[in-house]
C-alpha positions in Angstrom: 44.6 162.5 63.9 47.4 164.0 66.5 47.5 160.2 67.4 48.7 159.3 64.7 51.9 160.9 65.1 53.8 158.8 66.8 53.3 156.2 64.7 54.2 158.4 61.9 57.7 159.3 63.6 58.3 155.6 64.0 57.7 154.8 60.8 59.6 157.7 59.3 62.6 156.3 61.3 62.6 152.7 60.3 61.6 153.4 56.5 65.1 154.1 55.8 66.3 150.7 56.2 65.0 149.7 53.0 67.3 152.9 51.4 70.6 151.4 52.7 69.5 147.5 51.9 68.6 148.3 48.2 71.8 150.9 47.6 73.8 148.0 48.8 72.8 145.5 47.1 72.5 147.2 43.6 75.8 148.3 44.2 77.0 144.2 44.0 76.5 144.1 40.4 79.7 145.6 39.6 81.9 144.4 42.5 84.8 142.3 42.3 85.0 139.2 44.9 87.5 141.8 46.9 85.3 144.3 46.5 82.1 142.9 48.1 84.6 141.2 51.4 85.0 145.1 52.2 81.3 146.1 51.8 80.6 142.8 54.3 83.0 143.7 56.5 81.8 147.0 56.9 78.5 145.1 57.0 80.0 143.3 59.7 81.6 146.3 61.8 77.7 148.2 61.8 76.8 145.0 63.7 79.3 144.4 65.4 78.6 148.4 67.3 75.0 147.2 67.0 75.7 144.4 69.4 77.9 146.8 71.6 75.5 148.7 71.7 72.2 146.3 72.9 75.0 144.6 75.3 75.7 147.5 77.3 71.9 148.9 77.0 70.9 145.2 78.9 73.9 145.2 80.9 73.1 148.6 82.0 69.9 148.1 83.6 71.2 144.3 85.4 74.4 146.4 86.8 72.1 148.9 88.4 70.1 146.8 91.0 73.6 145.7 91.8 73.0 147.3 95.3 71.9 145.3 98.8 68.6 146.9 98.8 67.9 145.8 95.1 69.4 142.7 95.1 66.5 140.0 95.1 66.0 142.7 91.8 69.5 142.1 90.4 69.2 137.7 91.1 66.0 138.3 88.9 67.0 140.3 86.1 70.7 138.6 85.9 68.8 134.8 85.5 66.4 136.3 83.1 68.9 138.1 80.9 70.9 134.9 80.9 68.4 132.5 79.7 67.1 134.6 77.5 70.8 135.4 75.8 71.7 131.4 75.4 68.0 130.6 74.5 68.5 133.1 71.4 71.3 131.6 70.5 70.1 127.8 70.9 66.7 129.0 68.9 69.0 130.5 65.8 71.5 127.8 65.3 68.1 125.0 65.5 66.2 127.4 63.3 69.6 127.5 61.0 69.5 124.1 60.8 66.2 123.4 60.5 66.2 125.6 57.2 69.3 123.9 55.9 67.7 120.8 55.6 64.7 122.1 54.1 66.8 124.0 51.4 67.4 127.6 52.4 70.4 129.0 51.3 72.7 129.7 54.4 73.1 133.2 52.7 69.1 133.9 52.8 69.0 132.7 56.6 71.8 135.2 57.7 70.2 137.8 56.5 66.7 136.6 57.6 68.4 136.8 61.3 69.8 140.0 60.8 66.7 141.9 60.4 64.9 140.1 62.8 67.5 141.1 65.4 67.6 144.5 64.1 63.9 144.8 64.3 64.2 143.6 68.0 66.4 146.2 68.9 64.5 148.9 66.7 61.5 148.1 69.1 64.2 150.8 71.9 64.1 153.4 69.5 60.3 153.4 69.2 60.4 153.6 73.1 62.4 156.9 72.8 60.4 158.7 70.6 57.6 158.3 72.7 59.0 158.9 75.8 59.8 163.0 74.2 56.2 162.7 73.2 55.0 162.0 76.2 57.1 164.4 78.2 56.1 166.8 75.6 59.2 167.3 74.3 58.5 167.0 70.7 61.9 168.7 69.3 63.5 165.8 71.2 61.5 163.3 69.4 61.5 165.5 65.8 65.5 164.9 66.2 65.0 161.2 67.4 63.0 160.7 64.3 65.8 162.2 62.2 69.0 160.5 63.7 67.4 157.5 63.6 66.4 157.8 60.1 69.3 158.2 59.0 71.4 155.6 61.4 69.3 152.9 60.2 70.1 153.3 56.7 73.2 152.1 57.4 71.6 148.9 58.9 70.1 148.3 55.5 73.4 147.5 54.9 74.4 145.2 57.7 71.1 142.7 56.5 72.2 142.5 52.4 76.0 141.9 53.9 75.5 137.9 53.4 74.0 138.0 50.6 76.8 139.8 48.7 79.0 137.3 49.0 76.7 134.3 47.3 76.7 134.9 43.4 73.9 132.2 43.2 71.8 134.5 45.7 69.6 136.6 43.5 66.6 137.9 46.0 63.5 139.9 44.5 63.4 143.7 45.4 60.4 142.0 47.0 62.5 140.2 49.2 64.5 142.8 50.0 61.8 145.0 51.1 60.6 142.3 53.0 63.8 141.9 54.8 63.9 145.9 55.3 60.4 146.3 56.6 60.9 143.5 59.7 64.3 145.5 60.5 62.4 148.9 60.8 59.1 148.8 60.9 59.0 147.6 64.7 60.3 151.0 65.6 56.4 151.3 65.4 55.3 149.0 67.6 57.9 150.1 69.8 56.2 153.7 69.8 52.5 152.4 70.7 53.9 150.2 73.6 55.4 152.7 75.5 52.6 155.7 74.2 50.6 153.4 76.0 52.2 153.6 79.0 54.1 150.3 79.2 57.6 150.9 80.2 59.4 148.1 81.9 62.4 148.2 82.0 63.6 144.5 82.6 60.9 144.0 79.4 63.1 146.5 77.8 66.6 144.6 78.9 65.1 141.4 77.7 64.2 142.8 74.1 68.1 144.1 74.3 69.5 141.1 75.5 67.3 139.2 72.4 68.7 141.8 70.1 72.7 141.2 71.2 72.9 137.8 70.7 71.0 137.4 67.3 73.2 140.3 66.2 76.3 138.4 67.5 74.9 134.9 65.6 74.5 137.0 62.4 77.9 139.3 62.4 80.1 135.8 62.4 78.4 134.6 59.7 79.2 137.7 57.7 82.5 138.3 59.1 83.7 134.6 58.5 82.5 135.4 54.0 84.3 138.4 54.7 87.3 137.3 56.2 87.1 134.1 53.4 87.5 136.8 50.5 90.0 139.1 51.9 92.8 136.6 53.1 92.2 135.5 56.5 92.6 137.2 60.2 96.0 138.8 58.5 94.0 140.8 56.3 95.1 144.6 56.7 91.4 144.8 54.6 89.6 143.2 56.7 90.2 144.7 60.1 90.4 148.6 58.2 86.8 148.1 56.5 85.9 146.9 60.1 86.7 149.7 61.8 85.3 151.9 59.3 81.8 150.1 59.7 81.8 150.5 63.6 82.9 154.1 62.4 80.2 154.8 60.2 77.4 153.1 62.9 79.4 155.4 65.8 78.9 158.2 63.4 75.8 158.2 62.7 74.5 157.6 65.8 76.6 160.8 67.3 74.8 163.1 64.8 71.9 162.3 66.7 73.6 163.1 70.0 75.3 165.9 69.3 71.5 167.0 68.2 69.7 166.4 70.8 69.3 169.5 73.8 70.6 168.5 77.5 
């Protein structure tokens, strides 16, 4: 039974996606037009710290074997990073299309992308949960299960952000929780992997790098509807419900740092 915790924590901290994703889009119902460009570009400002965020957790690891002794390491990691980063985006804009032609709603895709990318990056947070575990730090990974919890309600969010924007869009709760599960449910996987003693880090900058750029493919096609509703790049709306979505990802990501012991 004890291991069966881990896989408890992680799923305790990517449940909570489906919370955000079905307050947001019940709250749609009784938007105006104006109303649901802010909630998107909120939407749009959680990923855009999202992909700040996966960025500078690849970029971290490439920037370190930036040293003579390392650098055969660095040449490695900086090719792989790469392709991987332009191969994610050639794979979504040919799946994009693909779809199109066979029917999908644009709107549906988008947020299709989002949680997959989410659910790649939620594969880290797995990983440090189970690194307290295994260092037997289990307040660490009590608080990890917590401030993740509650910062990936507000990813819920980020994947119903296209579909607010498409009256004709009119997904099943079914759908939705679909949608919510691939987001946070590979926070699971993400705990068995390393509880098993995998740790890689270039595997780990890959998944990031994966993560960034299907987060950066999915926050223009929300912040474009967004930007469409409000007025344009002019919009004193737009760039203020921005901000207040990097705020509110910034935010709730803090709690869990201001949380955690040195």
């Amino acid at each position: 039974m004890e291991n069966l915790i881990p896989l408890l924590y992680g799923f305790l901290a990517g449940v909570t996606v489906l919370i955000g994703a079905v307050a947001m889009y019940k709250a749609r119902e009784k938007l105006k037009p104006g109303h649901l460009g802010v909630l998107q570009a909120i939407a749009g400002g959680i990923l855009a710290y999202l992909a700040l965020e996966t960025g500078h957790g690849a970029a971290e690891y490439v920037e370190s074997l930036a040293k003579p002794e390392t650098f055969p390491d660095f040449v490695t990691a900086s090719i792989i990073t790469t392709a991987a980063f332009v191969i994610t985006f050639l794979a979504l804009a040919k799946g994009e299309r693909l779809g199109l032609r066979a029917g999908m709603s644009p709107t549906y895709a988008t947020a299709f992308v989002i949680a997959l990318a989410l659910g790649v990056h939620n594969v880290g947070e797995g990983f440090a949960i189970a690194a307290s575990l295994l260092a037997g730090a289990l307040a660490s990974a009590v608080l990890f299960t917590m401030g993740f919890a509650i910062h990936n309600a507000t990813e819920g969010f980020a994947i119903v952000g296209p579909l607010l924007g498409d009256r004709n869009a009119r997904p099943s709760l079914t759908y939705i929780t679909a949608l919510s599960m691939l987001a946070g449910l590979p926070v699971i996987p993400g705990v068995a992997v390393y509880y098993a003693s995998f740790n890689n880090a270039l595997f780990i900058a890959v998944l990031n790098t994966v993560a960034n750029a299907s987060i950066v493919y999915a926050l223009l096609h929300v912040n474009l509807n967004a930007l469409s509703k409000l007025g344009g790049l002019t919009s004193y709306k737009f760039w203020a419900s921005l901000t207040a979505g990097v705020a509110i990802a910034f935010s709730t990501e803090s709690i869990l740092l201001f949380a955690l012991p040195e």
